[in-house]
C-alpha positions in Angstrom: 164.7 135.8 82.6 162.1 136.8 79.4 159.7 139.7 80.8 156.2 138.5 79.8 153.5 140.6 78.5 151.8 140.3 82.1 154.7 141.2 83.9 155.7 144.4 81.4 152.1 145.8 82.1 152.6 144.8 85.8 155.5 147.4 85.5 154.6 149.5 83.6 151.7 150.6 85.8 153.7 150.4 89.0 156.4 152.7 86.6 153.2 155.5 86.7 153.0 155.3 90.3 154.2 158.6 92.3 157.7 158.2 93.6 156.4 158.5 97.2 155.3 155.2 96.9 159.0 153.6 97.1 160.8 153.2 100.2 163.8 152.8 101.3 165.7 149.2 101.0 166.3 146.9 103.8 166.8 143.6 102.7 169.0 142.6 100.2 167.0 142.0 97.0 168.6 139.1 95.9 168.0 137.5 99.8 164.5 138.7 99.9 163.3 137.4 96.5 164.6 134.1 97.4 163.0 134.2 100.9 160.0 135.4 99.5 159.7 132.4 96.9 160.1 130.3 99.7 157.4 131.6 101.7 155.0 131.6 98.3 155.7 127.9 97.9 154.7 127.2 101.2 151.2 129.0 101.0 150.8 126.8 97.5 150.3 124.2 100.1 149.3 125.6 102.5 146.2 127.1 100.7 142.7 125.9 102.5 144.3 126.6 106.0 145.3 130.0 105.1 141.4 130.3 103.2 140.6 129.4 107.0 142.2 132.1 108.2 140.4 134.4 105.9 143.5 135.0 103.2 142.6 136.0 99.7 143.9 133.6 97.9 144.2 135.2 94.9 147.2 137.2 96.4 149.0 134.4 95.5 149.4 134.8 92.3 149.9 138.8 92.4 153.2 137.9 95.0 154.4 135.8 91.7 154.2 138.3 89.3 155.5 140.7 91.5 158.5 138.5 92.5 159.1 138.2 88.3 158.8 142.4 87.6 161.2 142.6 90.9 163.6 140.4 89.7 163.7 141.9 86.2 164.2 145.4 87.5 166.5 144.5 89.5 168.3 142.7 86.5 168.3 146.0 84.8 169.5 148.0 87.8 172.5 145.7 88.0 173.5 145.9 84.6 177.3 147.0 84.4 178.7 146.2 81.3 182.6 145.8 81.0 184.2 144.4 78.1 186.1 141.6 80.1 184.4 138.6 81.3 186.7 137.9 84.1 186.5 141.9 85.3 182.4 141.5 85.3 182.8 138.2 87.6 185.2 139.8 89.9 183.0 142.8 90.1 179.4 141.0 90.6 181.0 139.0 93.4 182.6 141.7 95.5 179.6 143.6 94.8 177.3 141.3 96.6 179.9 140.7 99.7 179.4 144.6 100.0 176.0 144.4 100.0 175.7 141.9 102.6 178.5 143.8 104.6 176.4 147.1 104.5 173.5 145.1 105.5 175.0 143.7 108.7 176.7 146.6 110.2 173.9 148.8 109.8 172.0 146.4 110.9 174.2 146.3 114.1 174.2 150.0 113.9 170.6 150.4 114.5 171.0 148.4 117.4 173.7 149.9 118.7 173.0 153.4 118.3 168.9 153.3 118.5 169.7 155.9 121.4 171.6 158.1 119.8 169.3 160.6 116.8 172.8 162.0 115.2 173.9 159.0 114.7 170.6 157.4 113.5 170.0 160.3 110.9 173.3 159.5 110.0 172.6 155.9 108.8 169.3 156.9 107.4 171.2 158.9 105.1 173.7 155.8 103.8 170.1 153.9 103.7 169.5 156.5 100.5 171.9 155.0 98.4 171.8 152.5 95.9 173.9 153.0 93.2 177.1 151.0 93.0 179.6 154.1 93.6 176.7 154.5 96.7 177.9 150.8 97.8 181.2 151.8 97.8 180.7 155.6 99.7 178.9 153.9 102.1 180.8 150.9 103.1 183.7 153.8 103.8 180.7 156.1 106.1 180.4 152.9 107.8 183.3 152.2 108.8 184.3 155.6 110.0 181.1 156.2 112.0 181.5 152.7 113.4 185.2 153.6 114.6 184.6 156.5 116.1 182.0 155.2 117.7 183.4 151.5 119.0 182.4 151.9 122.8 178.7 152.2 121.5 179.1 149.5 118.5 180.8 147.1 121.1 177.6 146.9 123.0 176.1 144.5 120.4 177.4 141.5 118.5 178.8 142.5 115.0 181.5 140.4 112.8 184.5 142.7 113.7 186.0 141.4 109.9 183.3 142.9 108.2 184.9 146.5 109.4 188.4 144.8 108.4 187.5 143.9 104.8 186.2 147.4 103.7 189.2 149.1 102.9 190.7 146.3 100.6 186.9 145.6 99.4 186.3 149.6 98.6 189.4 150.2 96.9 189.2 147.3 94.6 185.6 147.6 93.6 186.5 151.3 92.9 188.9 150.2 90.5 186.7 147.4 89.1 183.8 150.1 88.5 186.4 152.5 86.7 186.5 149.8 83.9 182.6 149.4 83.3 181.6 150.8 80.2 178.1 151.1 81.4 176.7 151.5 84.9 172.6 151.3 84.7 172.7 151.9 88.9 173.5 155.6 88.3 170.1 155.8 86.5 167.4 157.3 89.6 164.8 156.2 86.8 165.6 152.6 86.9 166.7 152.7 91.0 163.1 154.3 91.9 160.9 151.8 89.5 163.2 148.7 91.8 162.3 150.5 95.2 158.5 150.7 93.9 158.1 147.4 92.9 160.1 146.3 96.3 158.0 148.4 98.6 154.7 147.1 96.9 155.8 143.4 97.0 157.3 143.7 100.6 153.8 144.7 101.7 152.1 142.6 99.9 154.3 139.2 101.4 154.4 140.5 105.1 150.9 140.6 104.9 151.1 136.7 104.0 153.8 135.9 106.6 151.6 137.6 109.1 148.7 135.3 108.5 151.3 131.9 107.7 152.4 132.3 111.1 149.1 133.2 112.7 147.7 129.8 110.9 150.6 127.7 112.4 151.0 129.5 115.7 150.7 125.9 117.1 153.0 123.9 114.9 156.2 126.0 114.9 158.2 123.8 111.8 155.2 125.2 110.1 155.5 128.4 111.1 158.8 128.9 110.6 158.4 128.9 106.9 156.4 132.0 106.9 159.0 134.2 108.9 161.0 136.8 106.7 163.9 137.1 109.0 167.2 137.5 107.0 170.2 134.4 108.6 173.3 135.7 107.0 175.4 133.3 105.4 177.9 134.5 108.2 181.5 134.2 106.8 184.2 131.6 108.3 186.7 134.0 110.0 190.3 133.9 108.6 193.0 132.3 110.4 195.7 133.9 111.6 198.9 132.4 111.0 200.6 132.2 114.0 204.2 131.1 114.1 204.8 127.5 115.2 207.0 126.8 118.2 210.2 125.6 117.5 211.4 122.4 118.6 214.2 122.4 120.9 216.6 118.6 119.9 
């Protein structure tokens, strides 16, 4: 998308901002800018009953801008430059099943091991990462910690493929990443100005979602279009081939 002069200065003075101010990611950008267009479009209609409710208004059109400077940043972050076409599409697709992969299982490993501070600190550290060789270290973290810790992990619902597919998925996006002739995710410059922009925008729409489902606390389809909970696209589950029974003339 073309950065407008609005949303360059929009960055630019979120760029000055201490580093403090960025926090970690939860949400898969690409997921939360798309939820949290959909949420902005429904408090475009929704104005005068959220004006009852006492929202500024005017937020509005700050979440907008923010949502543009986010999705440019992150643009940038995920530029990895390779000098074939097919290499590039291969790469941006296994890229984002990683993503969503890491997101699940630690998401089932905070469930699973809220209990347990090792094994919490543990996570918090993969939850540093954001590089693309940081996708890849982590998706191998997970899947040790998350075997040698089954018995716990078992205790909640997870998609045991997700643990399946990281070997293959690692290896081959390590060998994809080899052949980029430019990786802007290794840049902490580029990562930190993402995370600020996120953590400022994040605030900024729960804020909104908070008051959407306040306003609507009595009409749930309403209400429903203010929640920021993440549904996975959930992957189909591949069939084993299992042989078929022979007849018997």
């Amino acid at each position: 998308m073309k950065i407008t002069e609005e949303v360059q200065q929009l960055i630019s003075k979120i760029d000055a901002m201490p580093e403090k101010v960025a926090e970690d990611i939860d949400i898969p950008i690409r997921l939360f800018t798309q939820t949290t267009a959909l949420i902005l479009e429904a408090a475009r209609r929704d104005q005068e009953v959220l004006k009852e409710n006492k929202y500024d208004i005017s937020k509005l059109d700050e979440i907008e801008l923010h949502i543009d400077a986010l999705t440019c940043q992150q643009a940038i972050f995920n530029d990895v430059r390779f000098d074939n076409p097919e290499t590039a599409r291969q790469f941006n697709e296994e890229r984002e099943e990683g993503i969503e992969i890491r997101y699940e299982l630690l998401a089932a490993m905070g469930c699973a091991f809220a209990e347990d501070p090792n094994l919490m600190a543990k996570l918090s550290r993969i939850r540093e990462g954001g590089s693309n060789a940081d996708l890849i270290q982590d998706l191998m973290d997970i899947k040790a910690i998350c075997e040698s810790n089954l018995e716990l992990l078992n205790t909640v619902k997870y998609e045991e493929s997700y643990l399946e597919r990281i070997p293959t998925l690692s290896k081959s996006l390590l060998s994809l990443l080899s052949k980029a002739t430019l990786d802007r995710s290794e840049s902490p410059e580029v990562r930190i100005l993402r995370d600020k922009i996120y953590t400022i925008l994040k605030k900024m729409v729960i804020k909104l979602s908070r008051t959407g489902l306040y306003a609507f606390r009595h009409k749930p389809k309403y209400a429903s279009r203010y929640s920021m909970t993440y549904t996975p696209r959930g992957r189909k589950p591949k069939k084993k081939n299992t042989p078929k029974a022979e007849t018997v003339a």
